[in-house]
C-alpha positions as CSV (number, residue, x, y, z in Angstrom):
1,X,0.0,0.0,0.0
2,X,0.8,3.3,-0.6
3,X,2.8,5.0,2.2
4,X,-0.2,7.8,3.7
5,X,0.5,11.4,2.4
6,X,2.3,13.8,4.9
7,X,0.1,16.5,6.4
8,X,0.6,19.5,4.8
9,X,2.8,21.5,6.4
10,X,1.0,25.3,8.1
11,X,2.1,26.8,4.7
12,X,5.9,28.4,3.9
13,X,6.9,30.5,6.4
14,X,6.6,33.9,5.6
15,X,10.0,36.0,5.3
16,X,8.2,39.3,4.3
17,X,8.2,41.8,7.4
18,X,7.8,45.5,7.3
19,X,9.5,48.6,9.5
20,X,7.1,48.8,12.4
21,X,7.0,53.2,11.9
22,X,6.0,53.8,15.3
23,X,9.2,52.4,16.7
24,X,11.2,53.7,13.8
25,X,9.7,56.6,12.4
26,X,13.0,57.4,10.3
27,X,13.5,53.8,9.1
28,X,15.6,51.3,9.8
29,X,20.0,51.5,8.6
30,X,21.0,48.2,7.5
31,X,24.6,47.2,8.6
32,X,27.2,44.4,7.2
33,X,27.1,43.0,10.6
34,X,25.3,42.5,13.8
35,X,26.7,45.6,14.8
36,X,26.0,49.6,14.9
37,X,29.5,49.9,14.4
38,X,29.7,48.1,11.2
39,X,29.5,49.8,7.6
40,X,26.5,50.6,6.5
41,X,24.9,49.0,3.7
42,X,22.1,51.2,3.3
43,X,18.4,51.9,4.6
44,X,14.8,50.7,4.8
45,X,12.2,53.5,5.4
46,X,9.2,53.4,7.7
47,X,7.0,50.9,6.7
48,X,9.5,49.6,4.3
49,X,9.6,45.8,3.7
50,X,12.8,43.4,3.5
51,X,13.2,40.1,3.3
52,X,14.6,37.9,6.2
53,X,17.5,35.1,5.3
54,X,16.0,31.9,5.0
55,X,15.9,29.7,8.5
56,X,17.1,33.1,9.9
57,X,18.1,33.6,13.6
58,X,18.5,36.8,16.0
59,X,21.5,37.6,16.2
60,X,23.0,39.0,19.1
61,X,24.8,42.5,19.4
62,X,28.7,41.9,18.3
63,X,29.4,45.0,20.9
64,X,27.3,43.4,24.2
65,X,24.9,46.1,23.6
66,X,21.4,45.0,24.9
67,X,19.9,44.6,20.9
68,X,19.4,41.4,18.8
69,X,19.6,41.6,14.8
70,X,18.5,39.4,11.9
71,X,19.9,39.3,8.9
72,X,17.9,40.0,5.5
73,X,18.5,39.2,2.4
74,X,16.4,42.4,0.6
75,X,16.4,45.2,-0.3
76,X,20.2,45.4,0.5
77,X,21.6,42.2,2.1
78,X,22.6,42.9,5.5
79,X,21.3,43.0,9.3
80,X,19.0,45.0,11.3
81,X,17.8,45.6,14.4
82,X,15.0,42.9,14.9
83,X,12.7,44.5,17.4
84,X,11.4,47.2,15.0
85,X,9.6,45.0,12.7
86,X,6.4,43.5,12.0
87,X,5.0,40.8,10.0
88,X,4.4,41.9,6.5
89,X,0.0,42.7,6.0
């Protein structure tokens, strides 16, 4: 007998998520590491959308500072502070 289909999985995980402008009014910079130190790569404005690295992971601060970043992989590759974003609507 046929082996019984998997259950479909809860749909692919969305990697859209959008600059949350209450928290970030100016937009977000995006960095070439988890790091404000680190160059910049460019910028996402309020309400802007990027898109996360697949399987992605916070990321802590390279400095200690008390801030986790995620990496994305649009508009500009790079990382950003993760706790001014919101899933995409």
């Amino acid at each position: 007998a046929p082996a019984p289909a998997p259950a479909p999985a809860p749909g692919p995980v969305s990697l859209c998520r959008q600059v949350e402008p209450r928290v970030a009014p100016k937009g977000l910079v995006v960095r070439a590491d988890a790091s404000k130190t680190s160059a910049v790569r460019g910028g996402i404005p309020a309400n802007g959308q990027v898109t996360l690295v697949p399987n992605y992971q916070l990321v802590k601060d390279k400095n200690g500072e008390d801030r986790n970043w995620v990496e994305i992989s649009g508009p500009v590759a790079g990382f950003i502070a993760a706790g001014n974003l919101i899933m995409c609507k």
